[in-house]
C-alpha positions, 0 to 999 in steps of 0.5 A: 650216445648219451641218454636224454632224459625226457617229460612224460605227459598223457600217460608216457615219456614225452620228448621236448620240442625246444634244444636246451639240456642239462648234464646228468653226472654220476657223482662218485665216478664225474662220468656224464650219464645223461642229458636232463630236457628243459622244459619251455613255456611250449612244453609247461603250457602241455603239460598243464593242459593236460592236466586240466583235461585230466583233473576235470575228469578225475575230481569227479572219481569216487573216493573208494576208486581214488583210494583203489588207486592209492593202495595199488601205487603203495604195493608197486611202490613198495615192490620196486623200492629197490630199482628206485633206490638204485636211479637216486643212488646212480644220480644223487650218489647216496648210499644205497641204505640212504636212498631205500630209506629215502623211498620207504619214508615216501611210501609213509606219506602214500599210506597216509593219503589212501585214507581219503575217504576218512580224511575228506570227510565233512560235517553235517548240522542238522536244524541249524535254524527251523528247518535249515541244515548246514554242511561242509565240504572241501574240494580240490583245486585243480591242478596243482604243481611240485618243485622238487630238490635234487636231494631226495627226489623220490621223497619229497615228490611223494610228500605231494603228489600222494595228497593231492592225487587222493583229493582229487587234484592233477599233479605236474612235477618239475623235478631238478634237473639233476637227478630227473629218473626217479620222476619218470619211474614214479610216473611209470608206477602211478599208470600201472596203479590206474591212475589215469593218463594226465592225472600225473605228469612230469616237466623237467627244467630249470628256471624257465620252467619253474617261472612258467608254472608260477605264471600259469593261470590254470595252476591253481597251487604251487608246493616248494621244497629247496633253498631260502633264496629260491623258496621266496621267489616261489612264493612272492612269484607264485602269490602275486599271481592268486596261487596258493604257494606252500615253499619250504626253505633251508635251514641250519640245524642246532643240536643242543648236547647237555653236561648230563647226556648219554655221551655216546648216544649224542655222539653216534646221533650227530655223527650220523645226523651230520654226515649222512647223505654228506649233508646234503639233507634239509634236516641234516645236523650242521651245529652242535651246540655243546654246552658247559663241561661236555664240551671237550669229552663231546668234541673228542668222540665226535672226532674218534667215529669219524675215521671209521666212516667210509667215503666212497660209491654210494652204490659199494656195499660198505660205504657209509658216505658218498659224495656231493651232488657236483664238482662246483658245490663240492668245491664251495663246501670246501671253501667253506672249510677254508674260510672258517678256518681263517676266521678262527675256527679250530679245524678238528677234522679236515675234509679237504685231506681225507682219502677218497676216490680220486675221480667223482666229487668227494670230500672228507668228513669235516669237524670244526671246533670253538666256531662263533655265530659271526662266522660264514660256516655258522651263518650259511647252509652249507650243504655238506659234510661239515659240523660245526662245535659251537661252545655255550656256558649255559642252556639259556645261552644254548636256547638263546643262540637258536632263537636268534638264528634266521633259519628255524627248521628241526633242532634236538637237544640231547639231556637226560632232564626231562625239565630240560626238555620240556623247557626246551621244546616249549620254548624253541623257536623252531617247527620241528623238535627232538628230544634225543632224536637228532633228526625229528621228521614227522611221521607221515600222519603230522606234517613237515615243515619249520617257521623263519626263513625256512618256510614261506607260508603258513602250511606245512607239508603232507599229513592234515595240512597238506590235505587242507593245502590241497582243497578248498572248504565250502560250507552249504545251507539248505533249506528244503520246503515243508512237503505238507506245504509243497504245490508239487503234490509229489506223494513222499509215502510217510505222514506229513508231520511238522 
């Protein structure tokens, strides 16, 4: 009988009520491994009350317990990095190496929030006016929601849920349908740790129950991470209802290769920044953008690294890259690679040739060369294990072609010049930036996020700004009467003085 993967409300796996599912597939074998429960309105409605129960209860929580809780969901986090590496793996199908990395840089973002005592500090101005003192103070907003991709669902759910637990809010994930285990091994994790029972809970869904959260009138916040199209309607949906919406969008991310690059440095780093996790990274390398007389030299030795990548079972000690999150994106990444071709596009190494496991949703990886901005494979997010050569004359060129693209996400640039760099990364219109680090995600004490059409909003995810996204400042002034002057004739036992 194939499992069916459920919700978990009030501090355990909660079965739906409603009849809808959705496949689970292990990707590197096709196998069917179980059947997602898609929340209804009936369950949201559930789950968010739950978490208004719960939140009312938990804002009141000391900060020293909220950051007890913190670092003993950090240790059994750390603890179980495996076991959650081996659920991503089963239902993603990265490597394995990938998917423990994928939690560890998760476990970054827990790190950061069990600082809450320091970071929900306030300020404090004594004598603003005669005898008036002013303070500041923020607050949780409640219960507050977290769409997730199926790309890295232990990752992003953890730039959430860590912040706005510690600031005292309740969390409701909704996870993609397509990988739902991890959800429900977080939640496991969070009630080991103390957290108490509603303070985190999961929905699994589509749609419906995206749509539900963001009309919901007791979610106070929405944080979205997932595809342009998506994270608009999230934020125009979730905004036109008084929410606070944070949406992460796609992306399509240059690296800049100067004629002065370490040569094999850039091209180990966008072999790797390109095909990792076969592309299916929000920060993953799609255009190389190779300027002048590197060209040739660099597209050669991006060429040569790529037979020695192995493609198979993410779960397979050895294997370098797996396969794509299903047979239908398969198949439209695929077509990608066709129509690039007929448009122009020099097919350098093609995918749709390569050797792989017969069964699962494979495909090689793909280098394309002489591709021009006009061509579908330059102006979609593709998701997958294809790079694009781009071939620019100068670095004002090269700075020019990203400013114009409507995706701003990470980009890098690859140069031993420092005035190039410097240049480069002033003058770049894009939220995150590497100078020789193909993929520029910021540590968990800065926050994530890119500008255009890859980010609806104006907070970036966790660090600083997810703890601002996660409160709401008051400011107060006080004034307290002279007790010399005070009718109470309450003895305070020291002079009164003024």
């Amino acid at each position: 009988m194939t499992k069916r993967t459920t919700h978990w409300t009030s501090g355990r796996p909660t079965p739906g009520t409603g009849a809808r599912t959705s496949p689970v597939y292990n990707p590197a074998t096709g196998e069917l491994i179980a059947e997602t429960e898609l929340a209804g309105p009936a369950e949201v409605d559930a789950a968010v009350a739950d978490a208004v129960r719960a939140a009312r209860r938990w804002r009141e929580s000391s900060l020293s317990r909220r950051a007890a809780v913190l670092f003993r969901f950090r240790e059994l986090l750390s603890a179980h990095t495996e076991d959650l590496a081996e659920v991503i793996t089963a239902e993603h199908g990265k490597v394995l190496d990938d998917a423990v990395g994928e939690v560890r840089r998760g476990l970054e973002n827990i790190e950061f929030a069990t600082g809450v005592p320091h970071l929900l500090k306030g300020s404090y101005s004594a004598q603003a006016s005669t005898g008036v003192d002013v303070h500041s103070l923020r607050q949780p907003l409640g219960v507050v929601a977290g769409i997730t991709p199926f790309n890295f669902p232990a990752m992003v759910p953890l730039w959430m849920c860590g912040n706005a637990i510690a600031c005292g809010n309740a969390f409701v994930l909704k996870p993609s349908e397509k990988v739902p285990s991890a959800a429900l091994l977080l939640a496991e994790l969070w009630q080991e740790a103390g957290l108490p029972d509603g303070v985190f809970n999961v929905v699994q869904g589509d749609r419906v129950a995206v749509d539900a959260l963001l009309a919901h009138p007791d979610v106070a916040a929405v944080s979205f991470v997932g595809s342009t199209p998506v994270a608009r309607h999230v934020y125009e949906t979730g905004t036109a209802r008084g929410k606070r919406v944070q949406a992460l969008g796609g992306a399509k991310n240059h690296a800049v290769v100067l004629p002065d690059a370490d040569l094999d440095l850039a091209a180990d780093a966008v072999v790797s920044a390109a095909y990792g996790a076969a592309g299916e990274r929000c920060m993953a390398l799609s255009v190389t953008v190779a300027v002048g007389s590197v060209a040739d030299d660099l597209v050669a030795a991006i060429a040569a690294r790529l037979p020695g990548l192995s493609v198979g079972d993410g779960a397979k000690p050895g294997t370098d890259m797996g396969p794509l999150i299903s047979r239908e994106h398969r198949d439209r990444v695929a077509g990608y690679v066709a129509a690039g071709a007929a448009q122009g596009a020099t097919v350098v190494v093609d995918g749709r040739e390569a050797e792989v496991p017969g069964d699962g949703f494979f495909l090689g990886t793909t280098l394309l060369d002489h591709v021009t901005p006009e061509m579908t494979v330059y102006t979609d997010e593709i998701f997958g294990p294809v790079l694009s050569v781009v071939r620019v004359d100068t670095f004002d060129e090269a700075l020019a072609l990203i400013n114009a693209n409507r995706y701003a996400n990470g980009t890098a640039i690859f140069t031993r010049d420092g005035g190039a760099a410097r240049r480069f990364q002033n003058e770049v219109e894009v939220g995150m930036v590497g100078v020789n680090v193909p993929i520029p995600v910021p540590v968990g004490y800065y926050s994530f996020g890119g500008w255009k059409a890859s980010l609806f909003g104006d907070t970036h995810m966790y660090g600083p700004e997810g703890i601002s996204f996660y409160t709401r400042g008051k400011v107060v002034t006080s004034r307290w009467p002279d007790p010399a002057a005070s009718p109470s004739g309450i003895d305070l036992g020291f002079p009164q003085t003024r």
